[in-house]
C-alpha positions in Angstrom: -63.2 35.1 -34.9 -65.9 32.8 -34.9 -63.8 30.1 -37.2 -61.4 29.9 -34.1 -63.7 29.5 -31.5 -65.2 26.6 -33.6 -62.0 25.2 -34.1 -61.3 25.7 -30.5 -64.2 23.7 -29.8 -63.2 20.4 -31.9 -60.1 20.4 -30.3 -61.8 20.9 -26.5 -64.2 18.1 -27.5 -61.6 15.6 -28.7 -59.6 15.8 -25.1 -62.7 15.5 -23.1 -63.2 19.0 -22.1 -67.0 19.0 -23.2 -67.6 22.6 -21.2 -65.0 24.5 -22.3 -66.1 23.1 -25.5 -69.7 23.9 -25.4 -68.2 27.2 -24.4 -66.3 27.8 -27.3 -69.0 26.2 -29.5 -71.3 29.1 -28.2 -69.5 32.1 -29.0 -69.0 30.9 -32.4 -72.6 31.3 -32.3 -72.8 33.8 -31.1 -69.7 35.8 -33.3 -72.3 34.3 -35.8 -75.7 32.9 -36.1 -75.5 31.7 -39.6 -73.0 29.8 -39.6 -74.2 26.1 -39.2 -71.3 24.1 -38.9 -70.7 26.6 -35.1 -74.2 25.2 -34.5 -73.8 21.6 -35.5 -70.2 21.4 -33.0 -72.4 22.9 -30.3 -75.0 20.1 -30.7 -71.9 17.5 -30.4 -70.4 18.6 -27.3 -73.7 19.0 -26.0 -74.8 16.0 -26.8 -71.4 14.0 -25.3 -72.3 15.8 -22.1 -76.1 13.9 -22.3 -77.8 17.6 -22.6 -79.5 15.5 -25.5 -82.8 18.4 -25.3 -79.6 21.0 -25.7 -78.3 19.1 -28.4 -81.2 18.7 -31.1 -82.0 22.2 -30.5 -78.1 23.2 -32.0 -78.6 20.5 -34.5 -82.1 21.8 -35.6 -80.9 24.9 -36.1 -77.8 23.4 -38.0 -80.7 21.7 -40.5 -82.0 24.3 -40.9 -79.5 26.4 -41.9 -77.7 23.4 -44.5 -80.7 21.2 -44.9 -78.0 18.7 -46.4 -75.7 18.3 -43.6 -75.8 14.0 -43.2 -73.8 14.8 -40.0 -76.3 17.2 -38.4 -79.2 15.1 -39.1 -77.3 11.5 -37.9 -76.6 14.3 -34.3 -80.0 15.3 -34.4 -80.9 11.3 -34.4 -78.3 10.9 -31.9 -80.4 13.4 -29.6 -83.4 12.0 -30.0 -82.0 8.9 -29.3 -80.7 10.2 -25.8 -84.2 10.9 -25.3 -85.7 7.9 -26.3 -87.2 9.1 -29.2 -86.8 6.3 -31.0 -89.3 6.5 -34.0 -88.2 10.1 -34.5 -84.3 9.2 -34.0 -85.2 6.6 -37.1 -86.8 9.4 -39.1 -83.7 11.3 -39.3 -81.1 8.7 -39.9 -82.9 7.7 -42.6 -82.8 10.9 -43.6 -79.5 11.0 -43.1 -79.4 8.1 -45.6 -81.2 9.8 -48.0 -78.8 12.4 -48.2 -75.9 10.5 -48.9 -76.6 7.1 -48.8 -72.9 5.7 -48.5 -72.4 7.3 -45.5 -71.9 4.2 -43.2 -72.8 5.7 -39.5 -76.1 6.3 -40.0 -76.8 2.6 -41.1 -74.8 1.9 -38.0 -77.3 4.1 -36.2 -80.4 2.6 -37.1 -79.0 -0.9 -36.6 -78.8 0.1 -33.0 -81.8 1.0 -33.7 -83.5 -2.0 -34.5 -81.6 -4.1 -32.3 -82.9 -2.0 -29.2 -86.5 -2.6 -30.6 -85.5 -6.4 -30.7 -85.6 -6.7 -34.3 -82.5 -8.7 -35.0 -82.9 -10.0 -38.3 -83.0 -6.0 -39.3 -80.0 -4.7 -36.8 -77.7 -7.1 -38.4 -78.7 -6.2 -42.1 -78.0 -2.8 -41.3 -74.8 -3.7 -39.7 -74.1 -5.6 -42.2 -74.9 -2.2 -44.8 -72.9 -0.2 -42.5 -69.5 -2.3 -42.8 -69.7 -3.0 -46.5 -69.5 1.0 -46.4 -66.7 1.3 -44.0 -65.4 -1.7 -43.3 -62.6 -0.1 -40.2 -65.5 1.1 -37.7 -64.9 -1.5 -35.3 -68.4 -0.8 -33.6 -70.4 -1.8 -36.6 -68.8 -5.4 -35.9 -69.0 -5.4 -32.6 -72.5 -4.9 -32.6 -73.1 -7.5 -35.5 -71.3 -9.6 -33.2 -73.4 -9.2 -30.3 -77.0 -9.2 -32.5 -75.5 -12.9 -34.0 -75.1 -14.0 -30.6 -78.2 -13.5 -29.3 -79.9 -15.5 -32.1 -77.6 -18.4 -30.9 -74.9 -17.9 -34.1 -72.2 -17.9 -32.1 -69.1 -18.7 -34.5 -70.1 -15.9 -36.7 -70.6 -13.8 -33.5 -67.0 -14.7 -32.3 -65.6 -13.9 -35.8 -67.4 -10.3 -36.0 -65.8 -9.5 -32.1 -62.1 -10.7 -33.4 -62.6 -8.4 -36.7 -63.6 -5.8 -34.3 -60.8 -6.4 -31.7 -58.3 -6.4 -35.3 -59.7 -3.0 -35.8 -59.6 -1.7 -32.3 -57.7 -3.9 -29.9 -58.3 -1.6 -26.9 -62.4 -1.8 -27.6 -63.6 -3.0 -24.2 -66.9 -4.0 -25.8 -65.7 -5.9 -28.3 -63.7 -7.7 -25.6 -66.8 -8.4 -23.7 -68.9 -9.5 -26.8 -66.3 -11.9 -28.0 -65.9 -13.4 -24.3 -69.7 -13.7 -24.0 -70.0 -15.6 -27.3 -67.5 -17.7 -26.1 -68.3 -18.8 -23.2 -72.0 -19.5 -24.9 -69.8 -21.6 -27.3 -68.2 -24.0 -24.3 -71.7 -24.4 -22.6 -73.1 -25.3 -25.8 -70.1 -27.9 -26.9 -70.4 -29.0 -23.0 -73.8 -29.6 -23.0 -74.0 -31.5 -26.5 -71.1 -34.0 -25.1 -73.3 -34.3 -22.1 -76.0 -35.3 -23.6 -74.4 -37.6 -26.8 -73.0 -39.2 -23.3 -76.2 -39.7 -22.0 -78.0 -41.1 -25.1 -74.9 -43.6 -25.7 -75.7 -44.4 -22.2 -78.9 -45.6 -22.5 -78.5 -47.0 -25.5 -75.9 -49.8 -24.0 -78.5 -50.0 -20.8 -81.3 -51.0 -23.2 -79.0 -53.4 -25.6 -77.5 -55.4 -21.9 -81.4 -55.1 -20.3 -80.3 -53.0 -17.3 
């Protein structure tokens, strides 16, 4: 039936197999065209395998068919966003937003957003929106903690990576974030001794006329 072969497909997807899933995903289809949940899976699997043209088609048609679906519109954003697309990737997750605006991964999304549009200041409000919703998706910090590092806030970047790493200890990013920060921290601390060194050097040249 077409309920298995969707089912079949989530379970493909989650162990990697993203062709077997796609297959699976379209004889669902297939077995039935008016089903959009068959057509928002297919746009998924599709879109993990970066056929991202593939993929908003599926999660077009999914729109269509439940206009309401927060999950097909964040994918369809997702798709565009593989495509660089970036204005119409917004236009959905806002959408997205609209439809249920306590959903926290499209918040997430256009965070990313912003930040790849170097708009800080508005990445890390949306971050910030996106873990006041779920507080346990360890990207949403990580990301905060990389936008705060950038604009030179480096303890509160260090602290975001560490909540992160709590949440996911395995998250290589977060790892990579935090150890960035940190290292940004030493120079920082190394270069204001340096040069507190340097001033209270002169200082004691001037005051013994050397």
């Amino acid at each position: 039936s077409f309920l298995a072969h969707a089912s079949l497909g989530v379970a493909l997807r989650r162990k990697g197999l993203l062709d077997e899933s796609i297959a699976a995903c379209r004889e669902a289809v297939r077995l039935k065209l008016d089903y959009y949940y068959s057509h928002l899976l297919l746009g998924l699997a599709l879109n993990l395998k970066g056929l991202h043209k593939e993929a908003a088609v599926a999660f077009r048609e999914a729109i269509r068919l439940n206009p309401n679906s927060v999950e097909s519109c964040n994918g369809l954003g997702n798709a565009l966003d593989g495509q660089n697309k970036l204005d119409e990737a917004i236009r959905w997750y806002k959408k997205a937003i609209e439809i249920n605006p306590k959903d926290a991964l499209p918040h997430y999304n256009l965070g990313r957003m912003a930040r790849r549009q170097g708009k800080l200041d508005e990445a890390i409000d949306w971050y910030r929106k996106a873990i006041k919703l779920d507080p346990n998706y360890a990207p949403s910090h990580c990301n905060l903690g990389s936008a705060l590092s950038k604009q030179g806030k480096l303890e509160e970047a260090i602290a975001a990576c560490r909540k992160a790493l709590k949440i996911d200890p395995k998250y290589a990013g977060a790892h990579i974030n935090l150890s960035v920060a940190m290292r940004a921290r030493e120079f920082m601390q190394n270069y204001e001794m340096k040069h507190e060194f340097i001033k209270r050097l002169h200082s004691r040249y001037r005051a013994e006329g050397i």
